[in-house]
mmCIF entry with sequence, helices, sheets and N, C-alpha, C, O atoms, coordinates in Angstrom:
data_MODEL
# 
_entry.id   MODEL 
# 
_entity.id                         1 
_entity.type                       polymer 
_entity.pdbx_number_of_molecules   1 
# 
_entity_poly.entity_id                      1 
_entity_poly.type                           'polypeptide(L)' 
_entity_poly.nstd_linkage                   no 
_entity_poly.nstd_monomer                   no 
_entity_poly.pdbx_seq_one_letter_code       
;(UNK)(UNK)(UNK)(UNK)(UNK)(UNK)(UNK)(UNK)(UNK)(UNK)(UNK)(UNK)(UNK)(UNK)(UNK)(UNK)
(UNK)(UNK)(UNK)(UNK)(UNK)(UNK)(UNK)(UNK)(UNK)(UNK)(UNK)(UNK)(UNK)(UNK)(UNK)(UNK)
(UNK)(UNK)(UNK)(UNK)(UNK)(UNK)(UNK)(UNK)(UNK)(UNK)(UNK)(UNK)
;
_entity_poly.pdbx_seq_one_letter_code_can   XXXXXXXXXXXXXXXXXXXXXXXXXXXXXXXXXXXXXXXXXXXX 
_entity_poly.pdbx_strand_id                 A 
# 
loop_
_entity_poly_seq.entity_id 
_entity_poly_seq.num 
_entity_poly_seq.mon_id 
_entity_poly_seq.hetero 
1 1  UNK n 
1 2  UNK n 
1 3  UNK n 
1 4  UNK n 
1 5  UNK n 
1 6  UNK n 
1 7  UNK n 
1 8  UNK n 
1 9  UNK n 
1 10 UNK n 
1 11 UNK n 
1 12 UNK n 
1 13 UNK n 
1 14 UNK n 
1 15 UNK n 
1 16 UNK n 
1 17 UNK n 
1 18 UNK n 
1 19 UNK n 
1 20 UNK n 
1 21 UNK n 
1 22 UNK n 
1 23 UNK n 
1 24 UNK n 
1 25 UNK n 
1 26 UNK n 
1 27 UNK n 
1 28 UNK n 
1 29 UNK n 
1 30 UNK n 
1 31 UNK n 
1 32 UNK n 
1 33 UNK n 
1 34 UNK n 
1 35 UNK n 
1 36 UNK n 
1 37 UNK n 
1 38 UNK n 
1 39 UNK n 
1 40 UNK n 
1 41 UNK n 
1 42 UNK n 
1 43 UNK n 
1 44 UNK n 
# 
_struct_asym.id          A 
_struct_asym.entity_id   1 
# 
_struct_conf.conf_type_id            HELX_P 
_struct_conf.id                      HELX_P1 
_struct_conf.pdbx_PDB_helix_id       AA1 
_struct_conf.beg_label_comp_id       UNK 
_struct_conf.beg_label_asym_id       A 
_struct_conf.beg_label_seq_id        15 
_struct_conf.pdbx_beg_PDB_ins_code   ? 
_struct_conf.end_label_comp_id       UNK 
_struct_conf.end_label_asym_id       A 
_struct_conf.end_label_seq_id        43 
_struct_conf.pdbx_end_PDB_ins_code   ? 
_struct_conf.beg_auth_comp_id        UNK 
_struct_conf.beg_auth_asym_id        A 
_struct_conf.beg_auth_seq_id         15 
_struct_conf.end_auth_comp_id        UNK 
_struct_conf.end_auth_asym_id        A 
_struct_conf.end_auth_seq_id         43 
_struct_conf.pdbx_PDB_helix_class    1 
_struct_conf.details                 ? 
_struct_conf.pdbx_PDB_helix_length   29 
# 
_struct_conf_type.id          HELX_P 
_struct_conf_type.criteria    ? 
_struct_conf_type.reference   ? 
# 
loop_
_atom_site.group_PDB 
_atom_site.id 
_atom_site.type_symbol 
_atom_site.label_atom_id 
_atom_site.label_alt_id 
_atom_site.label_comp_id 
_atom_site.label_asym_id 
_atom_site.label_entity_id 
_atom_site.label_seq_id 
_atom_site.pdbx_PDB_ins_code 
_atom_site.Cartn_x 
_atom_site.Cartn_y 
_atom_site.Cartn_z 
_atom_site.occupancy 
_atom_site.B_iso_or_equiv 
_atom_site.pdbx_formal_charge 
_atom_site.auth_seq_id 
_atom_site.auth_comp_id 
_atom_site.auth_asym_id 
_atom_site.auth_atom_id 
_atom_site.pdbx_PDB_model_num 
ATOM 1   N N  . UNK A 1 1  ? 82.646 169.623 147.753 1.00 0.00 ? 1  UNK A N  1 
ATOM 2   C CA . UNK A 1 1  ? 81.964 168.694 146.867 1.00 0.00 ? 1  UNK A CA 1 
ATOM 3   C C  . UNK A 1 1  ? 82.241 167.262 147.345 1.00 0.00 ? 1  UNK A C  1 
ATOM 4   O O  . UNK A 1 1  ? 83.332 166.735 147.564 1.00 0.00 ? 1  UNK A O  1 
ATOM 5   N N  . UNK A 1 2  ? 81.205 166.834 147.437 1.00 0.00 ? 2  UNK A N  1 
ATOM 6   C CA . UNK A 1 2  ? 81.391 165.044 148.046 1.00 0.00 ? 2  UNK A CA 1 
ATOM 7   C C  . UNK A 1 2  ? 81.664 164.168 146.527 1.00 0.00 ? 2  UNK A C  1 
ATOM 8   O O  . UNK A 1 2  ? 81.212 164.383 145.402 1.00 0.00 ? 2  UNK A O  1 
ATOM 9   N N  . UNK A 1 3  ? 82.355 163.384 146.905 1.00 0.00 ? 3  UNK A N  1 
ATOM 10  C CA . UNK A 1 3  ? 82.799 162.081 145.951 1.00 0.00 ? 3  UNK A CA 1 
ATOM 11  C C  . UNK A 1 3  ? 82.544 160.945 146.154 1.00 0.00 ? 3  UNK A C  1 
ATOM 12  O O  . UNK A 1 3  ? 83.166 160.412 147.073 1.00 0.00 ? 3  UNK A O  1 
ATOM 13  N N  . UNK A 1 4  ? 81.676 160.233 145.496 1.00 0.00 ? 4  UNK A N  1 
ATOM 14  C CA . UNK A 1 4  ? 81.160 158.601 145.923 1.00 0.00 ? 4  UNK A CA 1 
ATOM 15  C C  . UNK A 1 4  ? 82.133 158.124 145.259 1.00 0.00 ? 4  UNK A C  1 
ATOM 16  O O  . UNK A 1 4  ? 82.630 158.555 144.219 1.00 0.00 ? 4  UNK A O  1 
ATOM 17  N N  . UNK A 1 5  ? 82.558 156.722 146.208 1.00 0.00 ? 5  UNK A N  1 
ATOM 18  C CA . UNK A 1 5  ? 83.274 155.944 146.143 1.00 0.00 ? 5  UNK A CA 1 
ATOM 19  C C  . UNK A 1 5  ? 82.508 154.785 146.282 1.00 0.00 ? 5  UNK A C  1 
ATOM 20  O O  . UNK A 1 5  ? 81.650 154.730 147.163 1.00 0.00 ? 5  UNK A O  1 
ATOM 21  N N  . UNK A 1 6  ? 82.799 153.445 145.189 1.00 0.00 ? 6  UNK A N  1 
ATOM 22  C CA . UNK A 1 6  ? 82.272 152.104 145.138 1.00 0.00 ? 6  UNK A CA 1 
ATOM 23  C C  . UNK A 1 6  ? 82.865 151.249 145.363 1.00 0.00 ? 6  UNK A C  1 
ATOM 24  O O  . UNK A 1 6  ? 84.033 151.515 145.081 1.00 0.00 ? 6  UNK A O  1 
ATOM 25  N N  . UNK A 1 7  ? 82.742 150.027 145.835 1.00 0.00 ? 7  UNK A N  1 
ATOM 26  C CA . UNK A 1 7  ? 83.632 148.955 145.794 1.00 0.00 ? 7  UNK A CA 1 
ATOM 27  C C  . UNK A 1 7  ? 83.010 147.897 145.432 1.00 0.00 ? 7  UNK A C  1 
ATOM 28  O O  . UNK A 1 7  ? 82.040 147.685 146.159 1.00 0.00 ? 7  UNK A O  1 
ATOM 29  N N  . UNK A 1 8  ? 83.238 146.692 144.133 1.00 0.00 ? 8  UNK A N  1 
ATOM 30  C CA . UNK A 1 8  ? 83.125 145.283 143.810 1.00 0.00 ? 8  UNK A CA 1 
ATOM 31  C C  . UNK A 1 8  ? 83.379 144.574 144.360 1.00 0.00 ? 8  UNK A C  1 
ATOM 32  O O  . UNK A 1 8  ? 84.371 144.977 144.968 1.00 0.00 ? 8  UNK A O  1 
ATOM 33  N N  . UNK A 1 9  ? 83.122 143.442 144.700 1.00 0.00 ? 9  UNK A N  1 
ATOM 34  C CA . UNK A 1 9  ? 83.513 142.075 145.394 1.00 0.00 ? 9  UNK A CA 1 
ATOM 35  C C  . UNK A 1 9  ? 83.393 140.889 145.261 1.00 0.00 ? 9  UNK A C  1 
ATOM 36  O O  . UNK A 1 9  ? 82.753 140.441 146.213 1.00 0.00 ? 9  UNK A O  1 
ATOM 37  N N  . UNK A 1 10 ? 83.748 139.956 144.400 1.00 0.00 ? 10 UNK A N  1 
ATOM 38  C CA . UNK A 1 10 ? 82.831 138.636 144.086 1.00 0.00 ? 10 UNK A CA 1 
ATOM 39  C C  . UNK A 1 10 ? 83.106 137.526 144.906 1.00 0.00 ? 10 UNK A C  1 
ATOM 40  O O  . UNK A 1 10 ? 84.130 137.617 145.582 1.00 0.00 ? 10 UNK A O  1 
ATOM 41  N N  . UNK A 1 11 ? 82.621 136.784 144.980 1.00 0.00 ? 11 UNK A N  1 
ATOM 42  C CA . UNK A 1 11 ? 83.134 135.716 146.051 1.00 0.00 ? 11 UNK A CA 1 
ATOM 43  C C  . UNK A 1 11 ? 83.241 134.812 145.848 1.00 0.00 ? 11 UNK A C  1 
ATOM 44  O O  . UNK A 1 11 ? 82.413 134.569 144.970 1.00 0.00 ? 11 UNK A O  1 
ATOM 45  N N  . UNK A 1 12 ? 83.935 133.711 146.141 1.00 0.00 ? 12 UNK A N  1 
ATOM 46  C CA . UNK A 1 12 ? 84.054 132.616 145.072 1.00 0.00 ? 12 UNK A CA 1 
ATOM 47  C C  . UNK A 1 12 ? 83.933 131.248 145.849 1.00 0.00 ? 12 UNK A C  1 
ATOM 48  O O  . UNK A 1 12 ? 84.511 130.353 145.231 1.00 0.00 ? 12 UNK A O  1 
ATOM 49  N N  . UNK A 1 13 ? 83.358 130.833 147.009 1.00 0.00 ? 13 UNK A N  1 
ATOM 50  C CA . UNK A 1 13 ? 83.200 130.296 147.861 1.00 0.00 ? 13 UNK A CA 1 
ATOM 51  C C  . UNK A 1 13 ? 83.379 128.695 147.250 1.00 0.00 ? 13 UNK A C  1 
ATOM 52  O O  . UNK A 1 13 ? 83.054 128.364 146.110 1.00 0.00 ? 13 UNK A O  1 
ATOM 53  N N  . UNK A 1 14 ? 84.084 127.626 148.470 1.00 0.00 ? 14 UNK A N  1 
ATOM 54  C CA . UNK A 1 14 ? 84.768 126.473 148.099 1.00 0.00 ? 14 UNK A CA 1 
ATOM 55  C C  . UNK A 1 14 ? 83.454 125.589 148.232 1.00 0.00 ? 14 UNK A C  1 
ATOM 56  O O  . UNK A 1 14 ? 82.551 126.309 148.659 1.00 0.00 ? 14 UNK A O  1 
ATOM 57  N N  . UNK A 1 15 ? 83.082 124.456 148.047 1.00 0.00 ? 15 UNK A N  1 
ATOM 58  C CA . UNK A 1 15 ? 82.062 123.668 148.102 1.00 0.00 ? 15 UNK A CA 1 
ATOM 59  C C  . UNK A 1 15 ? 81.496 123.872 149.798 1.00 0.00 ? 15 UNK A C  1 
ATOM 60  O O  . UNK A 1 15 ? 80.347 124.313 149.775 1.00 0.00 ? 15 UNK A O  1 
ATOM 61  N N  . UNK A 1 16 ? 81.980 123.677 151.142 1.00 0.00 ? 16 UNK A N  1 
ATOM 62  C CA . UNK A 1 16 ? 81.753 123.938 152.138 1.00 0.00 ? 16 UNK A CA 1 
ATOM 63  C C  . UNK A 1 16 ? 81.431 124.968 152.144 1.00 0.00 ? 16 UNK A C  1 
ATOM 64  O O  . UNK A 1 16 ? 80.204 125.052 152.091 1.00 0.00 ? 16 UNK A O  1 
ATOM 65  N N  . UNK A 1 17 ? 82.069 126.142 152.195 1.00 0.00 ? 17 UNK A N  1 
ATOM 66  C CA . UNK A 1 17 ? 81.937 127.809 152.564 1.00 0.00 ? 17 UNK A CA 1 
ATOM 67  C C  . UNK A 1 17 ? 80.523 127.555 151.713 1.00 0.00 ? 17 UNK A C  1 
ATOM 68  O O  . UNK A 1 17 ? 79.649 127.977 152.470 1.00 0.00 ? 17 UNK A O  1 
ATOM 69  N N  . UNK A 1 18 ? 79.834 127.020 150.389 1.00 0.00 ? 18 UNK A N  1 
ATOM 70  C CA . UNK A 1 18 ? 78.801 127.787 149.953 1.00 0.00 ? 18 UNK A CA 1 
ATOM 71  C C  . UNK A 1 18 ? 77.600 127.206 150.542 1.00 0.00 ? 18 UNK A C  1 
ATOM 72  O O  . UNK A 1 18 ? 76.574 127.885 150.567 1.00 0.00 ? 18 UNK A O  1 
ATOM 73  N N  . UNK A 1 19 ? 77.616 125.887 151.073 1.00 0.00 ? 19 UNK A N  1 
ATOM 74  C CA . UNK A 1 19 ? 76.664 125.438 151.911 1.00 0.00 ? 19 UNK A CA 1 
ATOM 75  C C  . UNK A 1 19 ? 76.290 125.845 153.217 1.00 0.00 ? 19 UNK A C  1 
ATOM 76  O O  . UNK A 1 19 ? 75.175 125.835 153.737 1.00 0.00 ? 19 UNK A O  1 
ATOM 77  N N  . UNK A 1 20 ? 77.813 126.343 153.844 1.00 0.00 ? 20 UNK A N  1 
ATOM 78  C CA . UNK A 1 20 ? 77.545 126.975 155.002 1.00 0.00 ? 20 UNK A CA 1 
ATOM 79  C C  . UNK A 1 20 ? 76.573 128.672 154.518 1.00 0.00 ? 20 UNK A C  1 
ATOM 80  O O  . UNK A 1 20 ? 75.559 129.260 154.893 1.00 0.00 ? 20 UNK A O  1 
ATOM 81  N N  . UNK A 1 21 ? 77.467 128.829 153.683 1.00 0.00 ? 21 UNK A N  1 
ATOM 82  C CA . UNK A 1 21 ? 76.587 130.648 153.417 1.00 0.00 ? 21 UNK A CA 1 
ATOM 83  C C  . UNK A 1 21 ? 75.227 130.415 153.014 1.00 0.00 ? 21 UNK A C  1 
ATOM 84  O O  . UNK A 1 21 ? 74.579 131.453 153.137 1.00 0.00 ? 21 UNK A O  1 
ATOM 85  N N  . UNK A 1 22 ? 74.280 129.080 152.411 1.00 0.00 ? 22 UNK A N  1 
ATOM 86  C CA . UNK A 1 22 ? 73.514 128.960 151.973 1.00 0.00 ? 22 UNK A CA 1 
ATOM 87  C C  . UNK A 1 22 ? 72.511 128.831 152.675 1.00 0.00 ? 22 UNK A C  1 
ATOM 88  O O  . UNK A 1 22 ? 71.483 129.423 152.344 1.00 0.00 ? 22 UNK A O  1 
ATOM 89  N N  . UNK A 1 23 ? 72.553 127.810 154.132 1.00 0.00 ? 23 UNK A N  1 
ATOM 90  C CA . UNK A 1 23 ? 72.337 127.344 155.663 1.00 0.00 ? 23 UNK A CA 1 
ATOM 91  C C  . UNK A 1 23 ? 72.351 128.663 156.105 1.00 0.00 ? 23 UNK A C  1 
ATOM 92  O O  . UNK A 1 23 ? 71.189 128.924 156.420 1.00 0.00 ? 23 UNK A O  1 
ATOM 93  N N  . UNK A 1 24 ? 73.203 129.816 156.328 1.00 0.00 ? 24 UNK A N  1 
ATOM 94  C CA . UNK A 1 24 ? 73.603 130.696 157.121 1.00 0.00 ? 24 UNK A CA 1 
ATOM 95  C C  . UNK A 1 24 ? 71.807 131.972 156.401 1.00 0.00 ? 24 UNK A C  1 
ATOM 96  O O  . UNK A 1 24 ? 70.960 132.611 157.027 1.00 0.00 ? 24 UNK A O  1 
ATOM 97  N N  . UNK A 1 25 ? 72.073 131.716 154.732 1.00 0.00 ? 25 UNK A N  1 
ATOM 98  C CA . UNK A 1 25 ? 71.274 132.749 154.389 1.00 0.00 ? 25 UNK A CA 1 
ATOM 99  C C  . UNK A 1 25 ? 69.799 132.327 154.867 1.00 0.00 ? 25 UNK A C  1 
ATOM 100 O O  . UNK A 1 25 ? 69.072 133.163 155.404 1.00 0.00 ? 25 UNK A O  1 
ATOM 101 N N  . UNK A 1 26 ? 69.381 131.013 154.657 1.00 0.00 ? 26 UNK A N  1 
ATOM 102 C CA . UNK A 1 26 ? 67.941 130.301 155.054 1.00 0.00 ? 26 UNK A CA 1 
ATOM 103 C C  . UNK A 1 26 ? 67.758 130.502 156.380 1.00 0.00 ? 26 UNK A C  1 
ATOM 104 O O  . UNK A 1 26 ? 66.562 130.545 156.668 1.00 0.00 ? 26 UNK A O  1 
ATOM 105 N N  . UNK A 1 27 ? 68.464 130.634 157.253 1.00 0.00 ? 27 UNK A N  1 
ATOM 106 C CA . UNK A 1 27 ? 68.434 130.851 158.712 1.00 0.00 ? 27 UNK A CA 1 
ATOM 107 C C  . UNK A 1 27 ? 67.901 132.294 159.024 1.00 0.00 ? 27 UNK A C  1 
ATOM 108 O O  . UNK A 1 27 ? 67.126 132.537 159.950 1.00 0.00 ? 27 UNK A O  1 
ATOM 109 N N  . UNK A 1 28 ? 68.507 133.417 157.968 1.00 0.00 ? 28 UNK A N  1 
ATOM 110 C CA . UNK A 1 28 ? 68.066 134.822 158.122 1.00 0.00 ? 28 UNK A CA 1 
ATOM 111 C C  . UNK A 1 28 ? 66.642 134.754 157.597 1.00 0.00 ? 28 UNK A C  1 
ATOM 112 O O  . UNK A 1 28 ? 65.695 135.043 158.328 1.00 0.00 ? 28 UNK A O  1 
ATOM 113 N N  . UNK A 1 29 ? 66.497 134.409 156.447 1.00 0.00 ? 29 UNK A N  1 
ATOM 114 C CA . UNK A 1 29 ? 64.921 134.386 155.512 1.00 0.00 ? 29 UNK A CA 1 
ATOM 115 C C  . UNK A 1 29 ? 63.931 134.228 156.709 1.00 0.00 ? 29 UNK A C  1 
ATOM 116 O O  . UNK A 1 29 ? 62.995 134.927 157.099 1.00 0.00 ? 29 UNK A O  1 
ATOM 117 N N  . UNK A 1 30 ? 64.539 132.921 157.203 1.00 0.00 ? 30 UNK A N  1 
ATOM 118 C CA . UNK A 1 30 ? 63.549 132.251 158.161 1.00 0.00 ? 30 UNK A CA 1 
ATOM 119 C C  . UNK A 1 30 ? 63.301 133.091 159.134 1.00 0.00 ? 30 UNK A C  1 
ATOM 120 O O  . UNK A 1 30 ? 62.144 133.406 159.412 1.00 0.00 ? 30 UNK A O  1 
ATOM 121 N N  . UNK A 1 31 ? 64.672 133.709 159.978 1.00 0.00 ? 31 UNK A N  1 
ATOM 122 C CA . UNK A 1 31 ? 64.099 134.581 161.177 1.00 0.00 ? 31 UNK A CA 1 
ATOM 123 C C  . UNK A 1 31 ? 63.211 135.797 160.511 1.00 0.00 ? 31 UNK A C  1 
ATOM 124 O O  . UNK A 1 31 ? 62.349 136.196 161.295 1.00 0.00 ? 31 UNK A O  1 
ATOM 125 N N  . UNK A 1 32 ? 63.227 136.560 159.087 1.00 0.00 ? 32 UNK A N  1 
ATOM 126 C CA . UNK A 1 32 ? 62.986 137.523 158.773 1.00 0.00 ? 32 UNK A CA 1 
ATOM 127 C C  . UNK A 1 32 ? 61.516 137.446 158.955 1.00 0.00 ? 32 UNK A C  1 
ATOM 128 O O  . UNK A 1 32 ? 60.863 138.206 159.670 1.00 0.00 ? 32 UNK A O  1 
ATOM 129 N N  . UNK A 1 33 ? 60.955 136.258 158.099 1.00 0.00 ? 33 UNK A N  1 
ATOM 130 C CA . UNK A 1 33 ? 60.077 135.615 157.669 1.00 0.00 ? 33 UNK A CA 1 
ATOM 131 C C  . UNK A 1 33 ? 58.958 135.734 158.930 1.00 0.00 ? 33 UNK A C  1 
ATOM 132 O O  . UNK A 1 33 ? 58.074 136.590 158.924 1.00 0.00 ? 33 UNK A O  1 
ATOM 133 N N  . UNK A 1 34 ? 59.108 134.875 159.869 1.00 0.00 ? 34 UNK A N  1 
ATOM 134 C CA . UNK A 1 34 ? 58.767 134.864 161.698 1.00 0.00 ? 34 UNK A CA 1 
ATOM 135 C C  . UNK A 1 34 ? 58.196 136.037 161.911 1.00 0.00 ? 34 UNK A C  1 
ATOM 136 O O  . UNK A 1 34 ? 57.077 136.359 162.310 1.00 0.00 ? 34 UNK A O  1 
ATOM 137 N N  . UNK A 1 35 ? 59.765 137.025 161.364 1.00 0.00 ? 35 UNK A N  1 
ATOM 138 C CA . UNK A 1 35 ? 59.502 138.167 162.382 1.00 0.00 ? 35 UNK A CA 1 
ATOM 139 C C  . UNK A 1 35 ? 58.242 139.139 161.541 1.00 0.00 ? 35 UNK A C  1 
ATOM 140 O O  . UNK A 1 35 ? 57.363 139.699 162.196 1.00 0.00 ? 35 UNK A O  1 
ATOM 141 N N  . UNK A 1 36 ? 58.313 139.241 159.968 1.00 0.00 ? 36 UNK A N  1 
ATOM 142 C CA . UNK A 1 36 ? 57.220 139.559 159.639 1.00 0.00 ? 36 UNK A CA 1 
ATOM 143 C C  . UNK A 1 36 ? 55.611 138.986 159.860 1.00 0.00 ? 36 UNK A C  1 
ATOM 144 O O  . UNK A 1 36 ? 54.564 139.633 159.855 1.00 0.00 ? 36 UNK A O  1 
ATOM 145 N N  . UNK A 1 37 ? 55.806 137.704 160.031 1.00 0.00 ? 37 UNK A N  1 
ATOM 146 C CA . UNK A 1 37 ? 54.478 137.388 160.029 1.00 0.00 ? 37 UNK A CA 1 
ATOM 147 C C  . UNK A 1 37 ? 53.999 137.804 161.686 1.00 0.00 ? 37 UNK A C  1 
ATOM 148 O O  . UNK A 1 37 ? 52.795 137.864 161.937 1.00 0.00 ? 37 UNK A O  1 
ATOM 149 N N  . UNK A 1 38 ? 54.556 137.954 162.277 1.00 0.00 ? 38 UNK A N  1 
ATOM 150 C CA . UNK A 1 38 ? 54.179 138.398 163.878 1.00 0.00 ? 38 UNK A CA 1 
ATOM 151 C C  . UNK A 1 38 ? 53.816 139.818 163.708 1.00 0.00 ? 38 UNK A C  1 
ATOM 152 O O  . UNK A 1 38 ? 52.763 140.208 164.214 1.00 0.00 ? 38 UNK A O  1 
ATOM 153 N N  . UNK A 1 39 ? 54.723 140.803 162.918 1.00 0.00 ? 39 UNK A N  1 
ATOM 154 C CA . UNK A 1 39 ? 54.381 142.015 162.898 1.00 0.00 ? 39 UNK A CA 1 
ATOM 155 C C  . UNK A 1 39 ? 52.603 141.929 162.153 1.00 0.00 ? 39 UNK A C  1 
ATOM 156 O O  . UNK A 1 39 ? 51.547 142.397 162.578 1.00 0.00 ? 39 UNK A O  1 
ATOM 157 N N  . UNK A 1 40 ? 52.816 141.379 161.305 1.00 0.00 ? 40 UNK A N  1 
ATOM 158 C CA . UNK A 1 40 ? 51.290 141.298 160.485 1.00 0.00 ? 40 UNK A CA 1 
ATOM 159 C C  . UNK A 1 40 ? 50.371 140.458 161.651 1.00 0.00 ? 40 UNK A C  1 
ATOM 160 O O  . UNK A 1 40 ? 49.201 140.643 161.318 1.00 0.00 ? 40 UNK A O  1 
ATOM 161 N N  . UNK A 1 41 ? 50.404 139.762 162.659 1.00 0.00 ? 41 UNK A N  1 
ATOM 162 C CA . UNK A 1 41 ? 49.426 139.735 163.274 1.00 0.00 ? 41 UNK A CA 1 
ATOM 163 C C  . UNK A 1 41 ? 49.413 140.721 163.843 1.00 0.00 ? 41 UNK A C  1 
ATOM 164 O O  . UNK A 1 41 ? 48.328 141.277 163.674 1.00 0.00 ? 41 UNK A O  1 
ATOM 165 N N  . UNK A 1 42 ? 50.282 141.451 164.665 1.00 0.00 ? 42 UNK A N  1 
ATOM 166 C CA . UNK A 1 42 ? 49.862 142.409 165.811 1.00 0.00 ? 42 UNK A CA 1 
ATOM 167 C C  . UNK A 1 42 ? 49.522 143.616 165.055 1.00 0.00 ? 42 UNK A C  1 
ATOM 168 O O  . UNK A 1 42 ? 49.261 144.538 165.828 1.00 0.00 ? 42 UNK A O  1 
ATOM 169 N N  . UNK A 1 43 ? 49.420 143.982 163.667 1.00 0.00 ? 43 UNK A N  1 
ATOM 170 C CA . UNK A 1 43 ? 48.871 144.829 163.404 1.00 0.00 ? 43 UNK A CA 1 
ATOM 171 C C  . UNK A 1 43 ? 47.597 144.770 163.003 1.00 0.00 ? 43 UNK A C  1 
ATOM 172 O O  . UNK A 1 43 ? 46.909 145.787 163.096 1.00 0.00 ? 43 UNK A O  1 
ATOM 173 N N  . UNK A 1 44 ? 47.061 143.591 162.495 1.00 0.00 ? 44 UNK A N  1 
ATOM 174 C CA . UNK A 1 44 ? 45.231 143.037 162.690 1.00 0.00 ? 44 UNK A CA 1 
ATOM 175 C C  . UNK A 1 44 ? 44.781 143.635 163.859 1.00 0.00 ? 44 UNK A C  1 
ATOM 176 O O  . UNK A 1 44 ? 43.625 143.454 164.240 1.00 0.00 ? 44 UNK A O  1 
# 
């Protein structure tokens, strides 16, 4: 019998750390973003 196991985590980031994670997350959106709209042309 398998047993799931969870883990919580909150993060509590200092004025720097949350600008950097904030910069860091807009940077992913953005590449995500790119990379979808390219897929949606090459599938036209």
């Amino acid at each position: 019998m398998k047993r799931l196991q969870a883990f919580k985590f909150q993060l509590r980031p200092g004025g720097q750390q949350e600008r950097e994670m904030r910069r860091f997350a807009g940077a992913c959106r953005f590449v995500f973003n790119r990379a979808l709209a390219r897929q949606n042309e090459n599938h036209e």
